[in-house]
C-alpha positions as protocol buffer text, in pm:
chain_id: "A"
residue {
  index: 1
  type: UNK
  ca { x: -1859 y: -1641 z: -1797 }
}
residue {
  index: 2
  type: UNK
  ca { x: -1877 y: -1676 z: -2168 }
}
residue {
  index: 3
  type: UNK
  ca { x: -1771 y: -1311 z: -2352 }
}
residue {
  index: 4
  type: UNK
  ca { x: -1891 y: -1230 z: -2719 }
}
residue {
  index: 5
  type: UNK
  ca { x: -1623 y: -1004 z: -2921 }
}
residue {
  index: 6
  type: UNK
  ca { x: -1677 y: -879 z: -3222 }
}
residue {
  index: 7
  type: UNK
  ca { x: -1453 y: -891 z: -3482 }
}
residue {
  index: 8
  type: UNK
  ca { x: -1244 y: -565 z: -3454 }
}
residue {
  index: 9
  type: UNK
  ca { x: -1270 y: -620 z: -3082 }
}
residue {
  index: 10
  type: UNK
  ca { x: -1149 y: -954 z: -3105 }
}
residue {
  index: 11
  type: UNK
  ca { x: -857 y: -843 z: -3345 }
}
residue {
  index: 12
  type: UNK
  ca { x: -765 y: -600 z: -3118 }
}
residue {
  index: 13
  type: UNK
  ca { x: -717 y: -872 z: -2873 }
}
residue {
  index: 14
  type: UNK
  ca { x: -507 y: -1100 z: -3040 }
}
residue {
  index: 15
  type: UNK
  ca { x: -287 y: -817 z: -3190 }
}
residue {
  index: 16
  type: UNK
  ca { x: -228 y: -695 z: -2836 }
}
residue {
  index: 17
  type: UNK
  ca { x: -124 y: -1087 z: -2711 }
}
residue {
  index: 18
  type: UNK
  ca { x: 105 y: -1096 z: -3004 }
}
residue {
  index: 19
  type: UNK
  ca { x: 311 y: -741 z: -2902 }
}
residue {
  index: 20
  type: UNK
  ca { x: 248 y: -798 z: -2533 }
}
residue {
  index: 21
  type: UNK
  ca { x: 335 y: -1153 z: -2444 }
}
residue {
  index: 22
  type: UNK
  ca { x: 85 y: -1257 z: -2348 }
}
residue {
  index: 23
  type: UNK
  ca { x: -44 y: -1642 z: -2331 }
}
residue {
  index: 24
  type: UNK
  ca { x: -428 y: -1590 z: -2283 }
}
residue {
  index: 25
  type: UNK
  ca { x: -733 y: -1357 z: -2404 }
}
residue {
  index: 26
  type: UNK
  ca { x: -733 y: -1405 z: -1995 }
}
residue {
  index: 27
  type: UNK
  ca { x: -406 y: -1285 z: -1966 }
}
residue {
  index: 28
  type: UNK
  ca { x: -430 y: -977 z: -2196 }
}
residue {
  index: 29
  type: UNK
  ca { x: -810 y: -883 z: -2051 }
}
residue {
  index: 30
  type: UNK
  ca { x: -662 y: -917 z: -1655 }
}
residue {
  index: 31
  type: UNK
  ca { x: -368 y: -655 z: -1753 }
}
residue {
  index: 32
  type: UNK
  ca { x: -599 y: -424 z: -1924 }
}
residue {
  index: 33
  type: UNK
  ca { x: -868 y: -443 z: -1625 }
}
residue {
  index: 34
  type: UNK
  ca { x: -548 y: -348 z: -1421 }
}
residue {
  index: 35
  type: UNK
  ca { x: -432 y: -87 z: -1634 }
}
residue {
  index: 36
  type: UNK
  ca { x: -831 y: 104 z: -1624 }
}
residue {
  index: 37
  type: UNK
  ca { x: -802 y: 36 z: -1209 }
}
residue {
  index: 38
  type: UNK
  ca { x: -467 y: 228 z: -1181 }
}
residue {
  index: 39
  type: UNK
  ca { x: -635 y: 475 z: -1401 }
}
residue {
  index: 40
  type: UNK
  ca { x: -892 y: 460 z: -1209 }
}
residue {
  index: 41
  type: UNK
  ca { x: -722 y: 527 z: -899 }
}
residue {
  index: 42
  type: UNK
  ca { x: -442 y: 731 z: -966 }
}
residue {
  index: 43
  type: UNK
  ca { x: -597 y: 992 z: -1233 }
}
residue {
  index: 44
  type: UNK
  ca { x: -518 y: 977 z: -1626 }
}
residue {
  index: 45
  type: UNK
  ca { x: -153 y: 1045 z: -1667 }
}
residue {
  index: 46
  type: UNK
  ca { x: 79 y: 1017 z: -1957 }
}
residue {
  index: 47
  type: UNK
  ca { x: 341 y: 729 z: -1968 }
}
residue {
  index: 48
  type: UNK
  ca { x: 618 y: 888 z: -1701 }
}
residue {
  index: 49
  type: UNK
  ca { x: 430 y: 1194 z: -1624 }
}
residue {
  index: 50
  type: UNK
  ca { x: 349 y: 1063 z: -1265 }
}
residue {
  index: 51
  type: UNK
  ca { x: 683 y: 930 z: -1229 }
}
residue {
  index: 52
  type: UNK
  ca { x: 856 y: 1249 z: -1320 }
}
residue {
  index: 53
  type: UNK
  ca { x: 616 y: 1445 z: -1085 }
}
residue {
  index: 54
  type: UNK
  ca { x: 730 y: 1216 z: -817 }
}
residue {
  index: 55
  type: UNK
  ca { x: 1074 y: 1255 z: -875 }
}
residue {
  index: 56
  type: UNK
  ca { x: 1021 y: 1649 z: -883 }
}
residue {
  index: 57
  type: UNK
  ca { x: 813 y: 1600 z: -527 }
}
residue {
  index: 58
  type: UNK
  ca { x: 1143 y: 1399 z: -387 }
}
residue {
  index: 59
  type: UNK
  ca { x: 1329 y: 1652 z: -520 }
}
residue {
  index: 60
  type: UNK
  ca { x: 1168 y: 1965 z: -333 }
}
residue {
  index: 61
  type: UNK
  ca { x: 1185 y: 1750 z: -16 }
}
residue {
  index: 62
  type: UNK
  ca { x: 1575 y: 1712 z: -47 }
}
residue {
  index: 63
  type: UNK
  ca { x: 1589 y: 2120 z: -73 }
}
residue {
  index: 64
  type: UNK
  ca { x: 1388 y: 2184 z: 182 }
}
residue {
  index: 65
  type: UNK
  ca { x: 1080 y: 2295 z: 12 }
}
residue {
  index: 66
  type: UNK
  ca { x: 772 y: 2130 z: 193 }
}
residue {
  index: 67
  type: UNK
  ca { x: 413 y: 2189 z: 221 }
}
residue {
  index: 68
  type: UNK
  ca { x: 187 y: 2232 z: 462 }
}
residue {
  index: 69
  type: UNK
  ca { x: -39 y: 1879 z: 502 }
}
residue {
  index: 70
  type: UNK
  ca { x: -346 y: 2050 z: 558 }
}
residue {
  index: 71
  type: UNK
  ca { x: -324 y: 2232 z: 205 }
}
residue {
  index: 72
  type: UNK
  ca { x: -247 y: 1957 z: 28 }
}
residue {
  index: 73
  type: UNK
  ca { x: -533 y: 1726 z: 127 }
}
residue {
  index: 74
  type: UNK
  ca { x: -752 y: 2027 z: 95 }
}
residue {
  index: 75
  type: UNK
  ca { x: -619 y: 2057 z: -255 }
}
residue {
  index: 76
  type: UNK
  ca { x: -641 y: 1651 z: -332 }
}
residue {
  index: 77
  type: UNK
  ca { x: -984 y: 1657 z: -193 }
}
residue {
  index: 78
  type: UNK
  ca { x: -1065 y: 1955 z: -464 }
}
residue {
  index: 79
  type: UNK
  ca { x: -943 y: 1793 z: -750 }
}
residue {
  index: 80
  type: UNK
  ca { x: -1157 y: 1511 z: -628 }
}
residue {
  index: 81
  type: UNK
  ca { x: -1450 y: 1677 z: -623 }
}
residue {
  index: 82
  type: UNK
  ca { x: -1415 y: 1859 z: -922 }
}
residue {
  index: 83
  type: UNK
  ca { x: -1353 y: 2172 z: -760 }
}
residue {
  index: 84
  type: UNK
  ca { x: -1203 y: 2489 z: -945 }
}
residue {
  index: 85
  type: UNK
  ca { x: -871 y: 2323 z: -890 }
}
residue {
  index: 86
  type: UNK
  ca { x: -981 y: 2030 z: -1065 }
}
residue {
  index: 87
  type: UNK
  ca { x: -1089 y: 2224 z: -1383 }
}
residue {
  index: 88
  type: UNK
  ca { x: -736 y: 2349 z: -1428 }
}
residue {
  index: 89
  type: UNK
  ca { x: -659 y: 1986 z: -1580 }
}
């Protein structure tokens, strides 16, 4: 497959090899079609914010404080659905 860039886009591109290591347009396109599936697939967080929610989640479970598994996929399945829960975002 042969890809067309235009010039900003193909700025952009070499830029981002320069500050990210990287060795290829290959290289640098793979990370970024990694970066939009974790997106993807784990909902648009802010650098740390889903590790600091994890840590805060590990936390509660040391203390004792857990939920019920029922309410949490029923929540999960919400937010996935776009449900009133999922508006609060």
């Amino acid at each position: 497959m042969t890809i067309s860039l235009s010039p900003k886009a193909q700025k952009a591109l070499e830029e981002r090899m320069r500050r990210g290591g990287y060795a290829t347009p290959e290289e640098a396109l793979l990370a970024g079609l990694a970066s939009l599936e974790q997106q993807e697939a784990y909902g648009d967080f802010a650098p740390g914010e889903l590790d600091k929610l994890l840590a805060e989640g590990e936390a509660d479970i040391q203390r004792g404080d857990l939920l019920d598994a029922k309410d949490v996929f029923d929540e999960l399945r919400e937010l996935g659905s776009g449900g009133a829960a999922g508006q609060d975002r």
